[in-house]
PDB file with one MODEL, atoms N, CA, C and O in Angstrom:
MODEL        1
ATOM      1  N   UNK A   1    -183.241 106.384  61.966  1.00  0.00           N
ATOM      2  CA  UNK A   1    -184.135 107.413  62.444  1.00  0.00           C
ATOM      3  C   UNK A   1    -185.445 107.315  61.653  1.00  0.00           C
ATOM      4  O   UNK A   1    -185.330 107.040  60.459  1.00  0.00           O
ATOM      5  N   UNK A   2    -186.554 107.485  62.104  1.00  0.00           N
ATOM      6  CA  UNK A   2    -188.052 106.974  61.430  1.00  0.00           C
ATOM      7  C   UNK A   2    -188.348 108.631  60.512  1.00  0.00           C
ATOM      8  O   UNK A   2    -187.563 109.574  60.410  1.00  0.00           O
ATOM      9  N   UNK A   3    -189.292 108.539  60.138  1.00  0.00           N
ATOM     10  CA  UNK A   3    -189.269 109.476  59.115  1.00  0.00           C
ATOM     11  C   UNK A   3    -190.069 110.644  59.947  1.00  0.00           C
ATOM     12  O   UNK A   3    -189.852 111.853  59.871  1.00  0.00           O
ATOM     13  N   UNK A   4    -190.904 110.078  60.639  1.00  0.00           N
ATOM     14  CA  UNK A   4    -191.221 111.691  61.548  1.00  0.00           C
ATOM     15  C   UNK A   4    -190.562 112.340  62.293  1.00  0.00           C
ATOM     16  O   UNK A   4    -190.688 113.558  62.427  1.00  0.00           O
ATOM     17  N   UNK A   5    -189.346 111.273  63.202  1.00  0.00           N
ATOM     18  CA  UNK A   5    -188.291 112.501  63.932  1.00  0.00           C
ATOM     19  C   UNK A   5    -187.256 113.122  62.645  1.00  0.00           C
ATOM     20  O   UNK A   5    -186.852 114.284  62.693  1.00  0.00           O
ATOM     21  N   UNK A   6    -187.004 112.473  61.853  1.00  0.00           N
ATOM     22  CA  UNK A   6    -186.632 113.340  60.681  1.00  0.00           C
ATOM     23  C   UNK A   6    -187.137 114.473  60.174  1.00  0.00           C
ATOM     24  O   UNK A   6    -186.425 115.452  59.952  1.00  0.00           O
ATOM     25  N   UNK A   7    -188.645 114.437  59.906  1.00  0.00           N
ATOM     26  CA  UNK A   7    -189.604 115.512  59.743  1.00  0.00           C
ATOM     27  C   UNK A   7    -189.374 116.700  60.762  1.00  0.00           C
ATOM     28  O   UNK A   7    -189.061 117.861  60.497  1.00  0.00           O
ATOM     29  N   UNK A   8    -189.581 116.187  61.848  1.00  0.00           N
ATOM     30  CA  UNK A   8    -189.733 116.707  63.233  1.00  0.00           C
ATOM     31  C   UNK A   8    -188.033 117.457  63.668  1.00  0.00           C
ATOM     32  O   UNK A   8    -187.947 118.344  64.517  1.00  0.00           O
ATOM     33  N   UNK A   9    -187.245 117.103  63.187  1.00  0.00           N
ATOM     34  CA  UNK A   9    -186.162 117.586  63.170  1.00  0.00           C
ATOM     35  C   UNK A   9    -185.684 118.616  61.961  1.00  0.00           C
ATOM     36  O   UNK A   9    -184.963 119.536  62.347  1.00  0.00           O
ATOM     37  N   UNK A  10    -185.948 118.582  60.760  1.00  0.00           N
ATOM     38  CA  UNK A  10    -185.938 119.362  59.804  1.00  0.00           C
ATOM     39  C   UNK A  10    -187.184 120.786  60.054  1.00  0.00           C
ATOM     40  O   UNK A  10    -187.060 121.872  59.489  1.00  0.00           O
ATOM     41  N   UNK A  11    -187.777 120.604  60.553  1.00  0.00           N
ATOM     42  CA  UNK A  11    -188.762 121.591  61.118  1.00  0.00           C
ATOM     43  C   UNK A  11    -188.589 122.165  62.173  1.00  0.00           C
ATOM     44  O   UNK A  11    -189.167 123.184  62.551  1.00  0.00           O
ATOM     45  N   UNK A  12    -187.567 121.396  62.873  1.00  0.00           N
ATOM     46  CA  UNK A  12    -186.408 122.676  63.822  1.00  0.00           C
ATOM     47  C   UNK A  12    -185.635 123.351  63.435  1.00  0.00           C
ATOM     48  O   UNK A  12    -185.384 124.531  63.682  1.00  0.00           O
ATOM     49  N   UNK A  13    -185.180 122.619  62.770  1.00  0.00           N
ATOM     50  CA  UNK A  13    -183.772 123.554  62.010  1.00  0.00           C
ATOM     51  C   UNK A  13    -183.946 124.976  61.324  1.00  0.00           C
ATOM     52  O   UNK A  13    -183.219 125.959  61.179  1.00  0.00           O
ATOM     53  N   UNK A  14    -185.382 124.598  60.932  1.00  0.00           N
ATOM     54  CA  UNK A  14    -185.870 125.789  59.455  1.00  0.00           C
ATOM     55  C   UNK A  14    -186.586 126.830  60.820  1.00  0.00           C
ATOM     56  O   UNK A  14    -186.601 128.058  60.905  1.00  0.00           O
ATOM     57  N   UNK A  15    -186.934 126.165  61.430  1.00  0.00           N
ATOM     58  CA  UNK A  15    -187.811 127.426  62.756  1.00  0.00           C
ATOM     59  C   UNK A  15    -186.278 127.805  62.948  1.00  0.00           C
ATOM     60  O   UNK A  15    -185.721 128.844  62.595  1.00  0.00           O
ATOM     61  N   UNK A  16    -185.850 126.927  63.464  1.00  0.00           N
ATOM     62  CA  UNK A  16    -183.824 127.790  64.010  1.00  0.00           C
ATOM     63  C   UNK A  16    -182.954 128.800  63.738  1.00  0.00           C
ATOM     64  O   UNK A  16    -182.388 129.677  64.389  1.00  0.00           O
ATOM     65  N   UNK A  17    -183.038 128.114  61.551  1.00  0.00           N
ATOM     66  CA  UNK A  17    -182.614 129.173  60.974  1.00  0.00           C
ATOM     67  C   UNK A  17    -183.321 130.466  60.955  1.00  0.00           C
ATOM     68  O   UNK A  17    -182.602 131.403  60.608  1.00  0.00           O
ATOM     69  N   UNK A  18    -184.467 130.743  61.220  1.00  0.00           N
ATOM     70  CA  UNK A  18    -185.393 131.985  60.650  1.00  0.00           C
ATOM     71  C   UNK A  18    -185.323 132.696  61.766  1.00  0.00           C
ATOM     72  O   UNK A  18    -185.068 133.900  61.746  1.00  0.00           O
ATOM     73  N   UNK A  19    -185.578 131.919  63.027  1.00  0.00           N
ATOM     74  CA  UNK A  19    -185.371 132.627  64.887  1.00  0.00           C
ATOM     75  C   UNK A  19    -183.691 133.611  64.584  1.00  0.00           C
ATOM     76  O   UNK A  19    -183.442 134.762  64.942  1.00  0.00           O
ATOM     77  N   UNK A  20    -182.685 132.523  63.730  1.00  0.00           N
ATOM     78  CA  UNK A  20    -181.289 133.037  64.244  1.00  0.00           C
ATOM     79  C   UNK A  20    -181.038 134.787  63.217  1.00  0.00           C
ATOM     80  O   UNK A  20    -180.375 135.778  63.525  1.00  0.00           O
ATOM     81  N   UNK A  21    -181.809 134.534  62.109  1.00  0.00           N
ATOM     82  CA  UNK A  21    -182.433 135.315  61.048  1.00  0.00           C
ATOM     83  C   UNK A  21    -182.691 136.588  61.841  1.00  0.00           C
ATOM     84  O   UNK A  21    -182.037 137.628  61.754  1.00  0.00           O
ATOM     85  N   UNK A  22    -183.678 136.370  62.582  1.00  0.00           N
ATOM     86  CA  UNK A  22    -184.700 137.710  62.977  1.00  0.00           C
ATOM     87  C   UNK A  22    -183.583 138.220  64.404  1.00  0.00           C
ATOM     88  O   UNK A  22    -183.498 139.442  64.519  1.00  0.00           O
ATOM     89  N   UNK A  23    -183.048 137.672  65.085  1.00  0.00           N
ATOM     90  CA  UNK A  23    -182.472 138.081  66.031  1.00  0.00           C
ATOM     91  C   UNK A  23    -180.972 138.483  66.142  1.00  0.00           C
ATOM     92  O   UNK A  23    -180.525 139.040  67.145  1.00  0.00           O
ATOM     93  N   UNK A  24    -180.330 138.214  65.212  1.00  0.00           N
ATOM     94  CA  UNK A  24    -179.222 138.185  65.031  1.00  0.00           C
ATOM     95  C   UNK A  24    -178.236 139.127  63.787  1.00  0.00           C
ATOM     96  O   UNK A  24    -178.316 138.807  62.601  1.00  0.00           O
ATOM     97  N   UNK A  25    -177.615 139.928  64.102  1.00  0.00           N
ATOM     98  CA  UNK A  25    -177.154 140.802  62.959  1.00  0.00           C
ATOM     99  C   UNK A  25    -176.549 139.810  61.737  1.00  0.00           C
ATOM    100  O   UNK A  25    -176.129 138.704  62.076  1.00  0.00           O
ATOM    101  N   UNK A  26    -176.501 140.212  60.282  1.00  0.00           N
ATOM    102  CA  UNK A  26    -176.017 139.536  59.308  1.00  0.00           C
ATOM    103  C   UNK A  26    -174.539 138.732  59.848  1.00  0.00           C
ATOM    104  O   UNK A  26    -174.307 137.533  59.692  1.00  0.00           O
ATOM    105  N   UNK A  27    -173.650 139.715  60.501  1.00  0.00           N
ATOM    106  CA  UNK A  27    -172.630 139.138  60.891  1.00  0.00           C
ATOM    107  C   UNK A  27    -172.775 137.613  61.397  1.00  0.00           C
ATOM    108  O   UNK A  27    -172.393 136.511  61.002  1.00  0.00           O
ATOM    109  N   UNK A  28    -173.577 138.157  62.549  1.00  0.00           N
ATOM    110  CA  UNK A  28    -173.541 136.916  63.703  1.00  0.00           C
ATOM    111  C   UNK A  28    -174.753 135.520  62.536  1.00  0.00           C
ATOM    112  O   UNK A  28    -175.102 134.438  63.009  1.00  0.00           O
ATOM    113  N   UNK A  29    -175.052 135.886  61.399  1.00  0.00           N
ATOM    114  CA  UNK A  29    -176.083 134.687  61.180  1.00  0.00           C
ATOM    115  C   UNK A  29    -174.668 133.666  60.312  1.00  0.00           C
ATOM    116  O   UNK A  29    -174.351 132.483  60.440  1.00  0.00           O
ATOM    117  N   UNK A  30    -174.075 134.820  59.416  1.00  0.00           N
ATOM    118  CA  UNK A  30    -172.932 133.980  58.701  1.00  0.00           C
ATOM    119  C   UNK A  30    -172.156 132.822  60.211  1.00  0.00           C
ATOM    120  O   UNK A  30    -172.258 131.599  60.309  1.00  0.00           O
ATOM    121  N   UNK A  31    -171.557 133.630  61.009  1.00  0.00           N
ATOM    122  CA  UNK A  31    -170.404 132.864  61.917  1.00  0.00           C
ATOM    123  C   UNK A  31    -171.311 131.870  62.538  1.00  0.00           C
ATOM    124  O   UNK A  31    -172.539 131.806  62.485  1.00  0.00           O
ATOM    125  N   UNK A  32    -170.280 130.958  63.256  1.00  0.00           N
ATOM    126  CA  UNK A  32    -170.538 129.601  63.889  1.00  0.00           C
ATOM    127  C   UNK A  32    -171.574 129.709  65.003  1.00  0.00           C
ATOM    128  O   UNK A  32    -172.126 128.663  65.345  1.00  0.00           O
ATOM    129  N   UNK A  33    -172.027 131.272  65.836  1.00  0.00           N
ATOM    130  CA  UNK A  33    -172.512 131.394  66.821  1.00  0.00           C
ATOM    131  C   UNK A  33    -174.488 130.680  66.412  1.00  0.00           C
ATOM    132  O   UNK A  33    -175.299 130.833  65.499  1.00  0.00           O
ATOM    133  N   UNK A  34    -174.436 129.852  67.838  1.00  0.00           N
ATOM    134  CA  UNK A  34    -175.675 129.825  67.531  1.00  0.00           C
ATOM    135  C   UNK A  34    -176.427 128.904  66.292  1.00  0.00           C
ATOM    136  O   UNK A  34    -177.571 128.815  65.844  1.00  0.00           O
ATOM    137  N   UNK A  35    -174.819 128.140  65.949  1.00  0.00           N
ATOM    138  CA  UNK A  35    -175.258 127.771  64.346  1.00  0.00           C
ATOM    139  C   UNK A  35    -176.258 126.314  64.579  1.00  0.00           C
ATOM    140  O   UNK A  35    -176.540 125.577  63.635  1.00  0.00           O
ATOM    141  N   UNK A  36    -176.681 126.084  65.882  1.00  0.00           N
ATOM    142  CA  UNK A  36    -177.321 124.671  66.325  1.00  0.00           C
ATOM    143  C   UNK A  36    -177.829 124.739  67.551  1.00  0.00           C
ATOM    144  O   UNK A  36    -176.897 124.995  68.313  1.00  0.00           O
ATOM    145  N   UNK A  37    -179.160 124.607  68.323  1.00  0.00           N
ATOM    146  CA  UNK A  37    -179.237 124.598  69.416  1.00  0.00           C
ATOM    147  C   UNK A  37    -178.227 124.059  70.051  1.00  0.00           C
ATOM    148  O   UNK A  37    -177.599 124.700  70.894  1.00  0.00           O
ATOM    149  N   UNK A  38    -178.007 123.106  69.807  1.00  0.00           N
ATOM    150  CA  UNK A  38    -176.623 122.426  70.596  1.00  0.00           C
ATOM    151  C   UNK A  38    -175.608 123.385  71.093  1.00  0.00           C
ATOM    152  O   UNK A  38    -175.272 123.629  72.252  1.00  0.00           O
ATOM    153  N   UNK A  39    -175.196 123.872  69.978  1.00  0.00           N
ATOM    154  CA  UNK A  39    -174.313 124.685  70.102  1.00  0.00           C
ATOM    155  C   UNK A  39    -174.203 125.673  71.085  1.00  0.00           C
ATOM    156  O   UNK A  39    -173.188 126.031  71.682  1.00  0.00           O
ATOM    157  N   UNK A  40    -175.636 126.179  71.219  1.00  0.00           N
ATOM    158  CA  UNK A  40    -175.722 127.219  72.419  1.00  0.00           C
ATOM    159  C   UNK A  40    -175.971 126.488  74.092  1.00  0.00           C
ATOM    160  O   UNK A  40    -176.067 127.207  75.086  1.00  0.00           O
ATOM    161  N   UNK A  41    -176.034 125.221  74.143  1.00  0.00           N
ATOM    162  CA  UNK A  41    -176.082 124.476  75.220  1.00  0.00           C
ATOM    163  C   UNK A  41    -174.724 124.108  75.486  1.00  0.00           C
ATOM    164  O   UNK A  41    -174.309 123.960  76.635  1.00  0.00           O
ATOM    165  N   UNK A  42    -174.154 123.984  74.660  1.00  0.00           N
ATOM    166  CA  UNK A  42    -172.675 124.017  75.224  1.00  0.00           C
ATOM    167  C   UNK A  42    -171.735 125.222  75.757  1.00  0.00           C
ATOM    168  O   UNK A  42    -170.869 125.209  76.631  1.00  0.00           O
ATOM    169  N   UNK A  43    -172.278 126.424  74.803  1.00  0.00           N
ATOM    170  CA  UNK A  43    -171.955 127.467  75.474  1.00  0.00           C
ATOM    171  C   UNK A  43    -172.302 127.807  76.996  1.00  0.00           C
ATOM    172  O   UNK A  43    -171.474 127.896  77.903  1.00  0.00           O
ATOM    173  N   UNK A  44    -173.681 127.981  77.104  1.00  0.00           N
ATOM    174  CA  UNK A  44    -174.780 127.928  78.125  1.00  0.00           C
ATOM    175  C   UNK A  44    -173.838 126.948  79.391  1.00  0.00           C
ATOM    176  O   UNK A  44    -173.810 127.391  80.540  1.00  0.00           O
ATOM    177  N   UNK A  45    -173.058 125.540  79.034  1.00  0.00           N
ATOM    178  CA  UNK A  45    -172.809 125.263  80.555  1.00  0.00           C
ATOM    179  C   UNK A  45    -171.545 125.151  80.210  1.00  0.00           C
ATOM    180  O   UNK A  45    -171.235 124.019  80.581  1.00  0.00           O
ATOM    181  N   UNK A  46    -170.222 125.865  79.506  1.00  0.00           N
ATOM    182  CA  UNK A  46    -169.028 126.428  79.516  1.00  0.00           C
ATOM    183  C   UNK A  46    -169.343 127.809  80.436  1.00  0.00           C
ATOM    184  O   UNK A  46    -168.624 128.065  81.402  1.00  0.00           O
ATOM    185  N   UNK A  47    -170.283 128.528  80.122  1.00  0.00           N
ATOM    186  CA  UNK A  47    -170.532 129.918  80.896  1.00  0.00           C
ATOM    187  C   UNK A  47    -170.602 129.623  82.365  1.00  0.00           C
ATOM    188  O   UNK A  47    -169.815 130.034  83.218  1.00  0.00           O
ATOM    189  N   UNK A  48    -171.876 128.690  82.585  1.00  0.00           N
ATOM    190  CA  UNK A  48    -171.840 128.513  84.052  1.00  0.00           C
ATOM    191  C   UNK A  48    -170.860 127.569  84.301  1.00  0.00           C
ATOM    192  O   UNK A  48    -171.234 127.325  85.448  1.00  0.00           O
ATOM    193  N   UNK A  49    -169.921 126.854  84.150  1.00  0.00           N
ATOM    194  CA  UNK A  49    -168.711 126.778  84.827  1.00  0.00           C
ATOM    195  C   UNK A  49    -167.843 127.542  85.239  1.00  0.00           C
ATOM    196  O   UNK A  49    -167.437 127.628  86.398  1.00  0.00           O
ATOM    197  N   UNK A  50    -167.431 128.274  84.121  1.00  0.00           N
ATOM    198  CA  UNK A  50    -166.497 129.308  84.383  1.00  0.00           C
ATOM    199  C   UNK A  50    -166.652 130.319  84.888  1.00  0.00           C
ATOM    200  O   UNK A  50    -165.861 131.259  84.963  1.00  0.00           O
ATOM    201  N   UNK A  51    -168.282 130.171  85.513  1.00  0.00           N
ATOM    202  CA  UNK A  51    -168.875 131.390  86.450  1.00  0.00           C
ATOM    203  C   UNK A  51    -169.113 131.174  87.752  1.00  0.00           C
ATOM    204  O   UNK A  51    -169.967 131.650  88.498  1.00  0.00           O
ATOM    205  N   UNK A  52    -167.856 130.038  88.018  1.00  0.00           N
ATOM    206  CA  UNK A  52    -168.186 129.427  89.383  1.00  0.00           C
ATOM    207  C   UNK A  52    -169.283 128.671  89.655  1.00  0.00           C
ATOM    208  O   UNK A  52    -169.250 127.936  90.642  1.00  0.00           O
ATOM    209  N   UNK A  53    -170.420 128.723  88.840  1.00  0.00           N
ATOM    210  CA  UNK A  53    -171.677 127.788  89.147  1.00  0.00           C
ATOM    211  C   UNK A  53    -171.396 126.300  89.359  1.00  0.00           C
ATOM    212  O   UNK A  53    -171.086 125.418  88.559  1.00  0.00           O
ATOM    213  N   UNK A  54    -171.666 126.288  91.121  1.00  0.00           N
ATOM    214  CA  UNK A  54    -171.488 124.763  91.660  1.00  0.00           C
ATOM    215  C   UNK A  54    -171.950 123.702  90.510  1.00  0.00           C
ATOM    216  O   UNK A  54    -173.107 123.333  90.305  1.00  0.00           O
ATOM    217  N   UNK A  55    -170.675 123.262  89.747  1.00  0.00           N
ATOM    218  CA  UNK A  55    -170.666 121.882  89.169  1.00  0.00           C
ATOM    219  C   UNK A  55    -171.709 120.854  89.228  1.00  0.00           C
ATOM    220  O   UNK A  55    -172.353 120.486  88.245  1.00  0.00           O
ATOM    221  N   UNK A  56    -171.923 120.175  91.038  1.00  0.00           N
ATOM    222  CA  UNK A  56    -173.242 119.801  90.950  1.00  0.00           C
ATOM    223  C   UNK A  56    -174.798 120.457  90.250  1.00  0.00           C
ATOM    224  O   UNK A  56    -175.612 119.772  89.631  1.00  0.00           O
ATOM    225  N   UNK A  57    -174.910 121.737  90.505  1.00  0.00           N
ATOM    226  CA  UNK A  57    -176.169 122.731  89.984  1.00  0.00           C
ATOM    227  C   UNK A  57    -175.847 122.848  88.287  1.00  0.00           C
ATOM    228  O   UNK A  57    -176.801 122.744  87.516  1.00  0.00           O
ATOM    229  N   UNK A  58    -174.688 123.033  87.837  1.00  0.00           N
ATOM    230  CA  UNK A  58    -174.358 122.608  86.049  1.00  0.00           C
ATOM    231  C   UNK A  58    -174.910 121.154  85.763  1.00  0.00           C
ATOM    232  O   UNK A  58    -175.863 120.988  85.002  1.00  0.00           O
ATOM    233  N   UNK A  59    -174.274 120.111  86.402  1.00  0.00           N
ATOM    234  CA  UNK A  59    -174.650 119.113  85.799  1.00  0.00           C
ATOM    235  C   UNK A  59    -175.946 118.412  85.601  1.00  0.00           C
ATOM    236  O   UNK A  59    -176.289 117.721  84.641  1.00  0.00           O
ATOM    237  N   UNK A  60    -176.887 118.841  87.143  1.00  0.00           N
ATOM    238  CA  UNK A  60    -178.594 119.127  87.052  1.00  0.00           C
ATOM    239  C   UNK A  60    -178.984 119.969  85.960  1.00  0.00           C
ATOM    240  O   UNK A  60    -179.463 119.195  85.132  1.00  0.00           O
ATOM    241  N   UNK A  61    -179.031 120.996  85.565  1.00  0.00           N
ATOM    242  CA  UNK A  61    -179.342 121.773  84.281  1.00  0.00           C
ATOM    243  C   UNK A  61    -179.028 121.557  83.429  1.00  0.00           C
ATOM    244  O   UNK A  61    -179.691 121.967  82.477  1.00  0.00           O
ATOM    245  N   UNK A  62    -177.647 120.666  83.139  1.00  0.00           N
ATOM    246  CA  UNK A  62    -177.191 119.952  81.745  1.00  0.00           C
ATOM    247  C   UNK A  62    -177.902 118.560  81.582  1.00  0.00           C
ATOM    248  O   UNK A  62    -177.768 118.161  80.425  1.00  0.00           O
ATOM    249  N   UNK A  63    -178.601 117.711  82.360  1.00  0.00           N
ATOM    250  CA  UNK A  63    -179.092 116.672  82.647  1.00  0.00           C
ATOM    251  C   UNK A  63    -177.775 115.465  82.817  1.00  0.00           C
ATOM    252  O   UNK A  63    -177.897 114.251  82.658  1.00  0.00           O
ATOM    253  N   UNK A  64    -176.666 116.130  83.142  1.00  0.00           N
ATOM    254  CA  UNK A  64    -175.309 114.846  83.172  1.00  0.00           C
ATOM    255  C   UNK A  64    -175.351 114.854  84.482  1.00  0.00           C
ATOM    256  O   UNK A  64    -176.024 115.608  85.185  1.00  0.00           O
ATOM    257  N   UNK A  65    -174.132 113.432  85.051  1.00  0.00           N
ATOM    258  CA  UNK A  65    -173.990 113.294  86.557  1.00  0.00           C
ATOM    259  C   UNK A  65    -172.612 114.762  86.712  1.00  0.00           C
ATOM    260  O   UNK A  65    -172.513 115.663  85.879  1.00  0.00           O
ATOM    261  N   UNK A  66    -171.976 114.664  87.605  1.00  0.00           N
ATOM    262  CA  UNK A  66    -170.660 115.419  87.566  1.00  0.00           C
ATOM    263  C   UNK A  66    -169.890 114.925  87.117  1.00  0.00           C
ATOM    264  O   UNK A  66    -169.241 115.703  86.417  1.00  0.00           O
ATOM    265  N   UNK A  67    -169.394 113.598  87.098  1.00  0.00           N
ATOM    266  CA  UNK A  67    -168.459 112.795  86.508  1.00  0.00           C
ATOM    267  C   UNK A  67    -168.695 113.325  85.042  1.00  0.00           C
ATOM    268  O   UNK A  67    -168.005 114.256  84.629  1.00  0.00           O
ATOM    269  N   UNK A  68    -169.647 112.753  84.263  1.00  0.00           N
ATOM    270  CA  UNK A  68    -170.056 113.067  83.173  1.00  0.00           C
ATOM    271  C   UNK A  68    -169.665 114.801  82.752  1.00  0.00           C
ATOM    272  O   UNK A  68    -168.808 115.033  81.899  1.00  0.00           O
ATOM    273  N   UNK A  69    -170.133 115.509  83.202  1.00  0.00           N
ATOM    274  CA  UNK A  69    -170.025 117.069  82.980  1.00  0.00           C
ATOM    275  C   UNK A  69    -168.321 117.075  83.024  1.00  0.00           C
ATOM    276  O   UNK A  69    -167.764 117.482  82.004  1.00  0.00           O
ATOM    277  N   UNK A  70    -167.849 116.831  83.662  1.00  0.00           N
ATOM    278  CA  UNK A  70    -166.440 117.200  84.323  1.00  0.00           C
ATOM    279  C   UNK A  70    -165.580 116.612  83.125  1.00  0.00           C
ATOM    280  O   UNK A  70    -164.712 117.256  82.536  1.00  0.00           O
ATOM    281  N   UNK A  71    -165.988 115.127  82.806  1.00  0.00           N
ATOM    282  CA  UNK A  71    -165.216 114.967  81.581  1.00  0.00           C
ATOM    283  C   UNK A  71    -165.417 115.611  80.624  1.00  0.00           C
ATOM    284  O   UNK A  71    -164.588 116.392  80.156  1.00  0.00           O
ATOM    285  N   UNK A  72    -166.414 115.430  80.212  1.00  0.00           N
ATOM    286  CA  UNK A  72    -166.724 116.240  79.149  1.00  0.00           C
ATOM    287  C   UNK A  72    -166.236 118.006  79.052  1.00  0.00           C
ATOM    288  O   UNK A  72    -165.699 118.537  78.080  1.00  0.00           O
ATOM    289  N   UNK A  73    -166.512 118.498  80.022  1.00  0.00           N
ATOM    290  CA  UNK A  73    -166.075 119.814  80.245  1.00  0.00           C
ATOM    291  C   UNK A  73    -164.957 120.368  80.972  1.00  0.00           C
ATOM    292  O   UNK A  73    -164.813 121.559  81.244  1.00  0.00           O
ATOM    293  N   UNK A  74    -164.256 119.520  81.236  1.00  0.00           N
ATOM    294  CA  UNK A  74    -163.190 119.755  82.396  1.00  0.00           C
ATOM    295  C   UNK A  74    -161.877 120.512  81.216  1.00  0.00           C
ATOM    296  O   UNK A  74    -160.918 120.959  81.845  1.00  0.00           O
ATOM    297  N   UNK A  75    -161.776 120.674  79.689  1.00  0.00           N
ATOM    298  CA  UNK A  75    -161.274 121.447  78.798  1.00  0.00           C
ATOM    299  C   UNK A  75    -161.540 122.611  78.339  1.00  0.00           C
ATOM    300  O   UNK A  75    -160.892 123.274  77.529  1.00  0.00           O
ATOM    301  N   UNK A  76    -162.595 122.881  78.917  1.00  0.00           N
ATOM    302  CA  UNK A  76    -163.465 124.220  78.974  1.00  0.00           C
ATOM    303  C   UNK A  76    -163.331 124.992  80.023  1.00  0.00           C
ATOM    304  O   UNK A  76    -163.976 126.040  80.011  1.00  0.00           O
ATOM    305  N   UNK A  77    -162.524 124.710  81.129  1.00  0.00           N
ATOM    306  CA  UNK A  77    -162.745 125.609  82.476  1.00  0.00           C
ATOM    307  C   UNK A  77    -161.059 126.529  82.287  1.00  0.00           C
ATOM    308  O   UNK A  77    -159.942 126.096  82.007  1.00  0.00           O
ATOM    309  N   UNK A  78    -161.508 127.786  82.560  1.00  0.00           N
ATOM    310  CA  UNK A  78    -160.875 129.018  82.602  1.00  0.00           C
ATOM    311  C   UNK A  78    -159.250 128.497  83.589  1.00  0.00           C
ATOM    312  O   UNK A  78    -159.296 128.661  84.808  1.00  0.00           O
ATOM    313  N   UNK A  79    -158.236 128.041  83.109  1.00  0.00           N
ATOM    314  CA  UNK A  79    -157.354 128.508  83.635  1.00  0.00           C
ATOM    315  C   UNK A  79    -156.885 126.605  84.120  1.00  0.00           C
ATOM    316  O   UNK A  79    -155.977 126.229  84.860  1.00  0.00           O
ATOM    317  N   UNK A  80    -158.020 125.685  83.278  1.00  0.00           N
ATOM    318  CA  UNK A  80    -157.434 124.416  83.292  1.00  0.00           C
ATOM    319  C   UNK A  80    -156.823 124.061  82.060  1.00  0.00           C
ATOM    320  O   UNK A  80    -156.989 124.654  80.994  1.00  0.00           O
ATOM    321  N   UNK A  81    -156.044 122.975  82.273  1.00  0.00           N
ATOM    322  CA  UNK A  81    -155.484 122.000  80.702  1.00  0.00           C
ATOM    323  C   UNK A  81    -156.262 120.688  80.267  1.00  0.00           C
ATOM    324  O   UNK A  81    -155.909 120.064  79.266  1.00  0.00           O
TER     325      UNK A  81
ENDMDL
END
């Protein structure tokens, strides 16, 4: 990794931590919620699955094909194994 997306990435994190800071009760800054953008993008298309949101329309907003989404997420859907 070159040293400016490093830069450029450490200067998310610290905006991340301070956003999760100001918005978030002490509780919720300690626990896992939120602890990574990532983190909330995975939530974000566990939600719209399990909210019925046509799979095709998840996997456009996640930028995956369906195949892709489905593997990846097909352990996440309400009431699958």
């Amino acid at each position: 990794m070159s040293r400016t997306t490093c830069e450029r990435m450490s200067a998310i994190e610290s905006v991340w931590r301070q956003a999760r800071t100001l918005a978030l009760t002490p509780a919720q800054v300690a626990s896992p919620l939120g602890a990574t953008p990532y983190a909330l993008r995975h939530a974000a298309v566990t939600l719209w699955l399990n909210g019925r949101v046509p799979a095709p329309e998840v996997a456009d907003r996640a930028g995956h094909s369906v195949k892709v989404l489905l593997d990846i997420y097909a352990g996440c859907l309400d009431g699958e194994s």
